[in-house]
C-alpha positions in Angstrom: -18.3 -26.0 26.8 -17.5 -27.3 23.1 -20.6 -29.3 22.4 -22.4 -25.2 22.8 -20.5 -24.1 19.6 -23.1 -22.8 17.5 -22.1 -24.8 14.1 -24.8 -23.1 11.4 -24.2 -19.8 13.0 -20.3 -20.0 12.4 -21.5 -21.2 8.6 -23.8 -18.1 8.8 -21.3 -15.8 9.6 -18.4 -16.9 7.3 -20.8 -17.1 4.2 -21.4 -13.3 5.4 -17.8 -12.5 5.6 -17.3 -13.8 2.1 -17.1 -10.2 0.3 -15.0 -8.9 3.1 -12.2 -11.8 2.8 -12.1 -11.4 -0.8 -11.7 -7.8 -0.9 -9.2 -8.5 1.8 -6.9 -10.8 -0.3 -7.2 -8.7 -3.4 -5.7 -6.1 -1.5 -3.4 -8.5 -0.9 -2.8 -9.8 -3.7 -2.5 -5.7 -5.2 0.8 -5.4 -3.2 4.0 -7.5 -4.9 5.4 -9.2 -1.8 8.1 -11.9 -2.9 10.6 -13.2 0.1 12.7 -10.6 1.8 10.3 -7.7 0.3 7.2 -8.5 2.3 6.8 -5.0 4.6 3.9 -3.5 3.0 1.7 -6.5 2.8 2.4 -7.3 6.8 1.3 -4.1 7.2 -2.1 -4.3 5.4 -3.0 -7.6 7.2 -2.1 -5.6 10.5 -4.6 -2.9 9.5 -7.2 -5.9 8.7 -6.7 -7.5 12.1 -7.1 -4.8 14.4 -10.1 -3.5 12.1 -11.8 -7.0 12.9 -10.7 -6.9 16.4 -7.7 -8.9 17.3 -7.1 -8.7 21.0 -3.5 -7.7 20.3 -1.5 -6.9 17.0 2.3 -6.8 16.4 5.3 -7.4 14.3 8.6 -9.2 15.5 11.9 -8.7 14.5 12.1 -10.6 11.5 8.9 -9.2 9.9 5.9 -12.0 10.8 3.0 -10.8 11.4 1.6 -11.9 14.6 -2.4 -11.3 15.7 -3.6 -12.5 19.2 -7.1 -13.6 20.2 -7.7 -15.0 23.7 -6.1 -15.1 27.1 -6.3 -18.9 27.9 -3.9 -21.6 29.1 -3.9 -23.4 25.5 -1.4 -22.0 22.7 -3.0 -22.7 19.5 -1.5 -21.5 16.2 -2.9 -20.9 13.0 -0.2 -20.0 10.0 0.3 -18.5 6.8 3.4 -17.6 4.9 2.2 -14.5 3.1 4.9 -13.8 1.1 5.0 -15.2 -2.7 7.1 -16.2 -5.8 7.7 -14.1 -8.8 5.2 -13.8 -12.1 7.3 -15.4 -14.6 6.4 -14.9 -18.2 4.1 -12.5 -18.4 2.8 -13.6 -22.0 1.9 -17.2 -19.4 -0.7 -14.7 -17.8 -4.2 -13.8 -19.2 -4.7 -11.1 -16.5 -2.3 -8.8 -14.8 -1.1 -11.0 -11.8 -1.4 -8.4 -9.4 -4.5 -6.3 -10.6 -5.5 -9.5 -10.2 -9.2 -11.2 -11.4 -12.5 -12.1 -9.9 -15.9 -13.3 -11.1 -18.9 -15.0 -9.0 -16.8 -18.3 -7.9 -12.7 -17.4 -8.1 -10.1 -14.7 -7.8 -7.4 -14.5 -9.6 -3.4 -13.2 -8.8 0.2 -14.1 -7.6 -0.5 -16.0 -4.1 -4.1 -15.9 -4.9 -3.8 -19.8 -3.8 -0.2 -20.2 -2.0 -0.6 -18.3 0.2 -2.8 -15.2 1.1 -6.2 -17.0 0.7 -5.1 -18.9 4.3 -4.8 -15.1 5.8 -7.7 -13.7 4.5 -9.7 -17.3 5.7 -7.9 -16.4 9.5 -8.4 -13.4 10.2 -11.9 -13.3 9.2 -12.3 -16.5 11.6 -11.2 -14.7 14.4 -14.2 -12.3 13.6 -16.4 -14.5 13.8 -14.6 -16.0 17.2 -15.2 -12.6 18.6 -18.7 -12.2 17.1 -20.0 -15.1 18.4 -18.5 -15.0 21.9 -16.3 -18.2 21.1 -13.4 -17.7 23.1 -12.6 -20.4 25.7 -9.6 -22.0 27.9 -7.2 -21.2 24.8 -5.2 -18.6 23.1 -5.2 -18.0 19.5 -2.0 -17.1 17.5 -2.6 -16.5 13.9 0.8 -15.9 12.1 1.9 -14.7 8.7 5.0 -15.4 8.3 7.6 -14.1 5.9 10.4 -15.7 3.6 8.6 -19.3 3.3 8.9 -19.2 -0.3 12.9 -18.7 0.0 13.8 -21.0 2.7 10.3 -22.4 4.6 10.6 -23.1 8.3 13.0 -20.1 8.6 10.0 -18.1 10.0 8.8 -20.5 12.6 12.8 -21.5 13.6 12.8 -17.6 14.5 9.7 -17.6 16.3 10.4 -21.0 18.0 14.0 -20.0 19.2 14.1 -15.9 19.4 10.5 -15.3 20.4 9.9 -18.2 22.6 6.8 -19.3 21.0 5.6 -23.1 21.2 2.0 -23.8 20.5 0.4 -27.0 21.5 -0.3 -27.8 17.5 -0.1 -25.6 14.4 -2.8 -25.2 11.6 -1.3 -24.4 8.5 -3.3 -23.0 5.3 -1.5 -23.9 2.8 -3.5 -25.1 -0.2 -5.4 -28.6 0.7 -8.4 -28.0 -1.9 -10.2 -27.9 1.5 -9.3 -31.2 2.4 -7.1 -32.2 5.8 -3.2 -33.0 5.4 -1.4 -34.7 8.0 2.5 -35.1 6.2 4.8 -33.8 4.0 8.2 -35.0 2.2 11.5 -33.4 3.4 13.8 -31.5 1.1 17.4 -30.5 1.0 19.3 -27.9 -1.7 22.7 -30.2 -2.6 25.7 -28.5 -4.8 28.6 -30.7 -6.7 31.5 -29.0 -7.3 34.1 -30.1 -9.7 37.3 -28.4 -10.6 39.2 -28.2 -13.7 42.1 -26.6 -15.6 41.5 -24.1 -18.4 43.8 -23.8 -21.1 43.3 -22.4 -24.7 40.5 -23.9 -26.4 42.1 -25.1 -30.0 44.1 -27.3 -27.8 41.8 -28.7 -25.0 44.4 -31.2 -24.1 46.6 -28.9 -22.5 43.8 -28.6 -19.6 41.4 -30.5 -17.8 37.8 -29.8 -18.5 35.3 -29.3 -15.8 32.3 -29.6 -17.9 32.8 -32.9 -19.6 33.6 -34.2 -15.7 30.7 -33.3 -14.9 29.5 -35.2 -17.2 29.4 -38.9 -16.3 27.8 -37.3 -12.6 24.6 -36.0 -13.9 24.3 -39.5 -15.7 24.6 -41.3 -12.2 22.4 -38.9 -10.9 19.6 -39.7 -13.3 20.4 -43.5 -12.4 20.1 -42.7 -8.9 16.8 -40.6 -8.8 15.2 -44.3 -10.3 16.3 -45.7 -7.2 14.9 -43.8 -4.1 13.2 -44.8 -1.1 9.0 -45.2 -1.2 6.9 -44.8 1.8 3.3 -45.9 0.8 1.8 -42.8 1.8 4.4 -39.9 1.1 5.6 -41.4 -1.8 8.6 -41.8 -3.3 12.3 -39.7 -2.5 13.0 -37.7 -6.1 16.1 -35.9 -7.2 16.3 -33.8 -9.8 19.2 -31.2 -10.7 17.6 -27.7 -10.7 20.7 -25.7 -12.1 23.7 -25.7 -13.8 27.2 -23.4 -13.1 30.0 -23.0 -14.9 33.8 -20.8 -15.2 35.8 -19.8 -18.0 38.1 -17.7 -18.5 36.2 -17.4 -22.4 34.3 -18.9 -24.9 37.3 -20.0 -26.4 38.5 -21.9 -23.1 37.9 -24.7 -21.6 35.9 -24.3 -18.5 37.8 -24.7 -15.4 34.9 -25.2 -13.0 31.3 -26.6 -13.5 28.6 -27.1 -10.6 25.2 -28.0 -10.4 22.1 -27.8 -7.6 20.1 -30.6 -7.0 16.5 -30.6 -5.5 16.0 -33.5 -3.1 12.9 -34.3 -1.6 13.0 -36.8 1.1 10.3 -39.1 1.9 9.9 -41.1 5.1 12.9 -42.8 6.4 15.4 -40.8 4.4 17.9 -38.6 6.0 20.1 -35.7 5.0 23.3 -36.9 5.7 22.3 -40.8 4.0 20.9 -38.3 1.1 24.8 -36.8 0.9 26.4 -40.0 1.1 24.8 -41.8 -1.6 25.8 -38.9 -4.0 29.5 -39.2 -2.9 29.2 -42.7 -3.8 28.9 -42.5 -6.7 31.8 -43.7 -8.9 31.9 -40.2 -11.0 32.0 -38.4 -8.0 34.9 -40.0 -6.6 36.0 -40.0 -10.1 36.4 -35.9 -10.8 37.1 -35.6 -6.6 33.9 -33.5 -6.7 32.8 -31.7 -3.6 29.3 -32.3 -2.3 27.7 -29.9 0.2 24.2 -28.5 1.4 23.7 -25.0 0.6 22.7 -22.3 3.3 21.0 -19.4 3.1 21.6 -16.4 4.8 19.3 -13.6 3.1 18.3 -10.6 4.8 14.6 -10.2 6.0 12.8 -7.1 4.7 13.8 -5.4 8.4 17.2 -6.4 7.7 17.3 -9.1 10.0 19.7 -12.2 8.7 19.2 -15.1 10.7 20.9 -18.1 9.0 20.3 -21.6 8.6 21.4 -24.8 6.1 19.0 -26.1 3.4 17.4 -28.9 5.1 13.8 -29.3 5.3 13.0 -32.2 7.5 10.3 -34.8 6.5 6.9 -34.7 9.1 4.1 -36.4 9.4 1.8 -37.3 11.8 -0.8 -40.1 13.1 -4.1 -40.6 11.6 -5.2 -41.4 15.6 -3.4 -38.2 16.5 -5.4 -35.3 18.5 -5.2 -33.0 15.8 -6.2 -35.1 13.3 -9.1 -36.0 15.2 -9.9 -32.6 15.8 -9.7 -31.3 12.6 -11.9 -34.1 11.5 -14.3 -33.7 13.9 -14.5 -30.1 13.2 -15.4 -31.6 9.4 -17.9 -33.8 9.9 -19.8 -31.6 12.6 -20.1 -28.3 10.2 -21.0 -29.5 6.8 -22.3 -33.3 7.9 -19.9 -35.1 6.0 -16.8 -37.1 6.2 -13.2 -35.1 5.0 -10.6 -36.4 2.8 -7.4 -36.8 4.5 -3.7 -36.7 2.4 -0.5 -35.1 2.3 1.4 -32.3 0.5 3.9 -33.2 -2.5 5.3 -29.9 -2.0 7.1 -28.2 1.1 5.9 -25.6 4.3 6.7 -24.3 7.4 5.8 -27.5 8.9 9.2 -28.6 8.2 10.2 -26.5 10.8 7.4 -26.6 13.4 6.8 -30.7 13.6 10.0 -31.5 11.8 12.6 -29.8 13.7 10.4 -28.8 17.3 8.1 -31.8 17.1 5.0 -29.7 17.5 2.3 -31.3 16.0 1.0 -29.4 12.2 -2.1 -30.5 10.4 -3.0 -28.6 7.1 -6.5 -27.2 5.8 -6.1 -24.3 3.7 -8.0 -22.2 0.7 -6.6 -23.2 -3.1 -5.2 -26.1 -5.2 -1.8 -27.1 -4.9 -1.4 -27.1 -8.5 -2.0 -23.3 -8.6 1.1 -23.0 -6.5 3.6 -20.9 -8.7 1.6 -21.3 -11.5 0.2 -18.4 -14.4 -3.5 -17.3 -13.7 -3.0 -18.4 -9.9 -6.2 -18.7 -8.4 -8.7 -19.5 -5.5 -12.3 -20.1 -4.9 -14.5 -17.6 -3.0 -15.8 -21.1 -1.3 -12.7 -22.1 -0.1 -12.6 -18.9 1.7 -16.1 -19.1 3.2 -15.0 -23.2 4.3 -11.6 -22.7 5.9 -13.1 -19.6 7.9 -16.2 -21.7 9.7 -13.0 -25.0 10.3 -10.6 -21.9 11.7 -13.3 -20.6 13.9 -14.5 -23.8 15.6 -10.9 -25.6 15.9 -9.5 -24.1 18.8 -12.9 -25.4 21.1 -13.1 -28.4 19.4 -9.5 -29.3 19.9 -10.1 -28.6 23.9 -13.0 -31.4 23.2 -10.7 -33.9 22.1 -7.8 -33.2 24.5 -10.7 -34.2 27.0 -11.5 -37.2 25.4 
């Protein structure tokens, strides 16, 4: 059944579609839709998937988007997180970030690369699935998902556990530059908490000041970020403090609390609860007693819908022999007759949640540049578009190819 896919007539199509998907993300990319405020751009890519013809359409309690194409026996899952960050400085922008940009080769605005370029790619692949009669022994889930950018994996823990949802293997479009990515490092959000005594400030030895304890820690912490595990293809562990806190009763006090939030990506081999016990090691920590935790988030979805979980991110990654890997690949090599590049992610996405916690296999091909990610004058490439639309059209049959093999 596979070897019949009809390789320059998926290129055909998707080169078609190319002014429908970028209309489709600059109407996207027209409606602000930063974590927890996602509603009416779920509702636009609802409109666009039932205009293309999605054999079924809804939206589950915690706001993804979910779009259905296919009855068969194989679950296959295709993802985006379509919500985005904020714009920043606006004098960092040389167009309006949501009126957005386009010329002959790019478009411009917030999630322009991370993520909404994935959705449009998608859903204009499952046009072409149902224009050229491609549907086989295999269902088609494509997802956009909501609140990546605040905690990522939250989405897919919802869908995994409440909905009941387990694909055989995920394809996430997040930015790859078109290029396959098989791993990611692990994070975790980490808070030290150290106490003091306020007293007046003319005589600060009268209390015991929070700040200047802190100190001595944020040295050790440099120390420690030089000292990190390596994995030879995920890199290197990094830790880097993200934010500062402090209480006083004025400025003429001395501060009788200080914290700070620490960023930790984890690379291969690292582990959240190693990751906590080296930073209570340390002799300054033990020094001021300090308190070190993992922070958790609890925000509500746009439907209201709190579903809480702690700030761990587990590192995934998975085998270069691996069927999905082999299938993406294959896909590759068999629609534009050459051989793909195949790395990782230096930032985070849902696949934290989908291989890292539930073990289901991710692989990553997406629309964009990483580097765009969160960036001013965000942007994608109408080509990209037109690339990940023909891969997102032929994977589902070509993965039944390989699982055969």
């Amino acid at each position: 059944m596979t070897m019949n896919i009809p390789f320059n007539k998926v290129l055909e199509k998707a080169q078609d579609y190319k002014a429908d998907m970028s209309q489709f993300l600059r109407d996207m990319i027209a409606i602000p839709s930063e974590s927890c405020d996602e509603e009416k751009v779920v509702l636009r890519i609802k409109e666009e998937m039932e205009k293309v013809g999605f054999d079924k359409v809804e939206i589950d309690p915690m706001g993804n988007v979910l779009g259905w194409i296919g009855h068969g026996p194989h679950l296959i899952a295709m993802d985006a997180h379509i919500d985005t960050v904020g714009v920043g400085n606006m004098d960092n922008w040389e167009f309006d970030p949501y009126q957005g940009m386009e010329d002959d080769e790019i478009i411009g605005g917030r999630g322009a690369s991370d993520q909404e370029g994935g959705m449009a790619s998608m859903v204009y692949a499952g046009k072409i699935i149902k224009d050229l009669g491609l549907e086989d022994e295999y269902t088609l889930l494509v997802t956009g998902t909501v609140q990546e950018e605040d905690c990522d994996g939250l989405c897919w823990q919802y869908i995994i556990e409440e909905s009941k949802i387990r694909p055989e293997f995920v394809v996430s479009t997040e930015p790859t530059d078109c290029q396959i990515y098989r791993g990611q490092r692990g994070r975790m959000e980490i808070r030290i908490d150290v106490a003091g005594v306020s007293c007046h400030g003319s005589a600060p030895e009268r209390g015991d000041n929070a700040i200047f304890k802190m100190g001595p820690i944020l040295s050790q912490l440099e120390d420690l970020s030089h000292n990190l595990k390596d994995d030879p293809f995920l890199g290197k562990g990094t830790l880097t403090v993200s934010e500062i806190f402090f209480t006083s009763p004025s400025r003429c006090a001395v501060a009788d609390s200080c914290a700070v939030s620490i960023d930790r990506r984890l690379t291969w081999g690292e582990t959240w609860e190693g990751s906590l016990d080296e930073i209570r090691a340390l002799p300054a920590v033990q020094a001021a007693k300090a308190e070190v935790s993992m922070y958790e988030y609890n925000r509500p979805a746009y439907t209201g819908l709190v579903y809480p979980t702690e700030c761990y991110f587990p590192t995934w990654l998975i085998d270069e022999e691996h069927v999905a890997t082999k299938t993406l690949e294959a896909s590759y090599e068999l629609l534009f007759d050459k051989k793909p590049t195949v790395d990782k992610w230096t930032f985070s996405t849902n696949g934290v949640s989908i291989m890292g916690r539930y073990g289901i296999p991710v692989i990553g091909f997406g629309p964009g540049k990483e580097p765009e990610a969160h960036a001013p004058n965000e942007k994608t490439w109408k080509d990209h578009l037109v690339t990940c639309a023909a891969m997102y059209a032929v994977i589902p049959q070509m993965y039944l190819k390989e699982l055969k093999k």
